[in-house]
N, C-alpha and C positions, 0 to 999 in steps of 0.2 A: 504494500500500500504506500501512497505517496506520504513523505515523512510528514505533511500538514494533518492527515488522519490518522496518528497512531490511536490504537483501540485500549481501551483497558481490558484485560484479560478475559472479562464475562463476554465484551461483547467481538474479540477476536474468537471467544470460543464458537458463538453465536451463526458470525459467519463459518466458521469449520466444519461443523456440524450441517449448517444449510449443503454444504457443496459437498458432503460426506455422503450424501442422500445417493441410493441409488441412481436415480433418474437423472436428479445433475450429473452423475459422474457418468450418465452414458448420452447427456449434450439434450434431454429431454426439456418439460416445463416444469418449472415446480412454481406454488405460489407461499404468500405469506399472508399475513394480517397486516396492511400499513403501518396502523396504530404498535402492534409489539414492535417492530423492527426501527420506528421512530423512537420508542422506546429504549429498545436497548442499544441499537447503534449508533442512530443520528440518520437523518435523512440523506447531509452530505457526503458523512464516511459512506453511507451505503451506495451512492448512487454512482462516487469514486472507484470504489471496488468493483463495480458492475462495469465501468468504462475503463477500468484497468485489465479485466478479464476479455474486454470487448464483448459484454453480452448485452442482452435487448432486456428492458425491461418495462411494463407499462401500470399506470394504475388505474384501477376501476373498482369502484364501489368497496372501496377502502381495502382493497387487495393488489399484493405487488405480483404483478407476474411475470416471472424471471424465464429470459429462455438463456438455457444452456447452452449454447452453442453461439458460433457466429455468422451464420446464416444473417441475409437480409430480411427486416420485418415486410411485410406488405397487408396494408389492412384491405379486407375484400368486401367488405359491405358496412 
């Protein structure tokens, strides 16, 4: 992570965990709750991390939805 977001412990665990997940680790979707992950990480560390990985990430009805991969998004409808 860039050194402007270093995490403290819980919320480096936090993301480990998230990308520990099966489904990230095989480049799938996974989602979260906005509200925890504003919680425990910070909206900026997180969305750092997510453009550090080069992954897609979008919000909708207070859920983060993270694609694992770096595939281009394309919204279809």
């Amino acid at each position: 992570m860039d050194d402007a977001y270093l995490l403290p412990p819980f919320a480096a665990e936090f993301i480990r965990q998230l990308f520990d997940s099966k489904a990230a680790r095989e480049g799938a979707v996974i989602r979260r709750k906005a509200r925890t992950v504003d919680r425990v990480v910070g909206r900026e560390p997180f969305v750092a991390e997510m453009k550090r990985r080069g992954y897609g990430v979008v919000e909708n009805a207070g859920q983060y939805v993270i694609f694992c991969n770096r595939e281009p998004l394309r919204r279809l409808a």
